[in-house]
C-alpha positions in Angstrom: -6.1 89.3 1.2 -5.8 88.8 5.1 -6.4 92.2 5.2 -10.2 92.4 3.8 -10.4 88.5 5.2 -11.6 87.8 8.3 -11.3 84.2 7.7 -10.2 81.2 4.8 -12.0 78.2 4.5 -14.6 76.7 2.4 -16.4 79.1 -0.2 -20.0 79.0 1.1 -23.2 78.9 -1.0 -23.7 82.5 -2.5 -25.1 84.6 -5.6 -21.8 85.0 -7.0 -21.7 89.1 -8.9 -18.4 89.1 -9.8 -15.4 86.8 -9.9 -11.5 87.6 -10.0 -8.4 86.0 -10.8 -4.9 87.1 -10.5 -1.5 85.7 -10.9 1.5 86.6 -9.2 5.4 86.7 -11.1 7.1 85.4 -7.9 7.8 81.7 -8.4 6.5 79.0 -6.0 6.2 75.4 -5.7 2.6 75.6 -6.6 0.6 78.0 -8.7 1.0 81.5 -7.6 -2.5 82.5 -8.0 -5.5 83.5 -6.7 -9.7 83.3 -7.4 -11.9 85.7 -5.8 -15.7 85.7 -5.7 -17.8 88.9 -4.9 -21.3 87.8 -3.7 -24.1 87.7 -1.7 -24.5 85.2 1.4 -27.7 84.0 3.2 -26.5 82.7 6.6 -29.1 83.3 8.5 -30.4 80.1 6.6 -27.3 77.8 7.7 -26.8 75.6 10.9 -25.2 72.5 11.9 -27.4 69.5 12.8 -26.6 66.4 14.7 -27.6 63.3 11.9 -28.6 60.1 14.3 -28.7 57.0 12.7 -29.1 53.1 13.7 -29.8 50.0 11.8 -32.8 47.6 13.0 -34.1 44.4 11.5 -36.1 43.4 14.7 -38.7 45.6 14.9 -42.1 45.6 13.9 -43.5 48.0 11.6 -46.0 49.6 14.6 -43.3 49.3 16.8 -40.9 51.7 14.4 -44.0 54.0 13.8 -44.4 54.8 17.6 -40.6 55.0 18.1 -40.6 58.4 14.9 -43.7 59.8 16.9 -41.6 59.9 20.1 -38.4 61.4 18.5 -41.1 63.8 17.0 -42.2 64.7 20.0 -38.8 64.9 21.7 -37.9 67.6 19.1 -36.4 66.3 16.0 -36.2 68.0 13.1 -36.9 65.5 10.9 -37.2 61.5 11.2 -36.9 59.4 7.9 -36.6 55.2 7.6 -34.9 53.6 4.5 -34.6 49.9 3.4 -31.2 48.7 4.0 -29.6 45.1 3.7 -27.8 44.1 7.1 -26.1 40.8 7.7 -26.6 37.3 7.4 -28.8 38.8 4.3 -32.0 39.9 6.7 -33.7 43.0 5.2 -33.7 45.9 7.7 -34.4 49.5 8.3 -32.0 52.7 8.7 -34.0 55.2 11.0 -32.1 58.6 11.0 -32.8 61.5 13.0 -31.8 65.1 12.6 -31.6 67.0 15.6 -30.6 70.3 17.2 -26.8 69.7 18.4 -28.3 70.5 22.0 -31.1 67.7 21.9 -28.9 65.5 20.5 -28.2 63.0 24.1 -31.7 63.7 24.2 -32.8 62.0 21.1 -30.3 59.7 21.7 -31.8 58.4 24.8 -34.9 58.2 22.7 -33.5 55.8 20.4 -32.2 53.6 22.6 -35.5 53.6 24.5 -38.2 52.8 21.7 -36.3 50.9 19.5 -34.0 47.8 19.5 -30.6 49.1 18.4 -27.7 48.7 20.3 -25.9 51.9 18.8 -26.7 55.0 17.4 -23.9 56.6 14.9 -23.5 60.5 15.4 -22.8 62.7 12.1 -22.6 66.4 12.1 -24.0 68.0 9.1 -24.1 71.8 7.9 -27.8 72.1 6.6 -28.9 75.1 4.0 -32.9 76.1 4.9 -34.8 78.3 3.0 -36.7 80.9 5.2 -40.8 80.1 5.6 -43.4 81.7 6.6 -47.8 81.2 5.7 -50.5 83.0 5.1 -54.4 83.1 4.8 -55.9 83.0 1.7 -59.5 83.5 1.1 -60.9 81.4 -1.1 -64.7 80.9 -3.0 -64.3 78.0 -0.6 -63.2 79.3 2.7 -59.6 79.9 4.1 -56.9 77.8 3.0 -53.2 78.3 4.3 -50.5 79.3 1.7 -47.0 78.3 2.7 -44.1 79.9 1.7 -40.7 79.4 1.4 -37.9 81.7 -0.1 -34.0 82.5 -0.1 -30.9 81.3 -2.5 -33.0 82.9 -4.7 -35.8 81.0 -5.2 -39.2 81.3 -4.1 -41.9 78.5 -4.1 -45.4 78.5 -2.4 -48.2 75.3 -1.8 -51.3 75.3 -0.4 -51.3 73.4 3.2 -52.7 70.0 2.0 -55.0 69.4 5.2 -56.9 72.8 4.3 -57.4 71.8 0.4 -58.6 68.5 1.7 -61.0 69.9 4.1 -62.2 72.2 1.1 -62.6 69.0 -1.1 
């Protein structure tokens, strides 16, 4: 195996053709055998992200909407809020941030800036995309823009929603 490997670790996401297993007749103190998989990888559609997160329960909901438009605009890559319980029993928010691993300090600076946390927890994550592009479609109505995303073999497409509404 080391010599077709060019590494070991983790069996990526892949369109698995054809699987092997063998088992050897020397005796070891585990199993003495192996699982192959033959397949197709997308990589091109894998990267690591920085996940930013912080806990708030002292912030008004304007206050939290300007502080997402900021990390927006400082380059996020996405920017979600979830209801969480924090303590002494006061309801509170989770805002977490996705971020290229080289905007992370960054968006970090961000965070401390607009909001009122006093710590931001750091999380690298390995995140699976789907390739995208849009097009132009000409309708009865006028152009509307067709998204378009593919890969892992799937392929889904949706009309931009600000062009249908336009249209509407």
């Amino acid at each position: 195996l080391t010599h077709f490997a060019a590494s070991f670790g983790p069996m990526p996401v892949m369109s698995v053709e054809a699987a092997g297993v063998g088992i050897g007749t020397k005796t070891f103190e585990q199993a003495n055998c192996v699982r192959a998989f033959w397949g197709e990888t997308e990589d091109q559609s894998r990267d690591t992200v920085a996940e930013l997160r912080c806990n708030l329960d002292d912030m008004t909901p304007e206050a939290l909407g300007f502080a997402q438009e900021r990390l927006w605009e400082a380059g996020a890559l996405d920017v979600t809020t979830a209801p969480i319980g924090m303590k002494k029993n006061r309801p509170g928010v989770q805002l977490t941030c996705l971020c290229r691993l080289e905007d992370r300090e960054k968006l970090v600076s961000v965070l401390f800036a607009h909001t009122t946390t006093l710590g931001v927890r750091e999380s690298l994550c390995t995140r699976y995309t789907l390739a995208r592009s849009q097009r132009t479609v000409e309708t009865e109505h006028g152009p509307v823009r067709v998204k378009e995303a593919r890969g892992w073999g799937v392929t889904r497409e949706k009309p931009e929603y600000e062009d249908v509404a336009n249209i509407a």
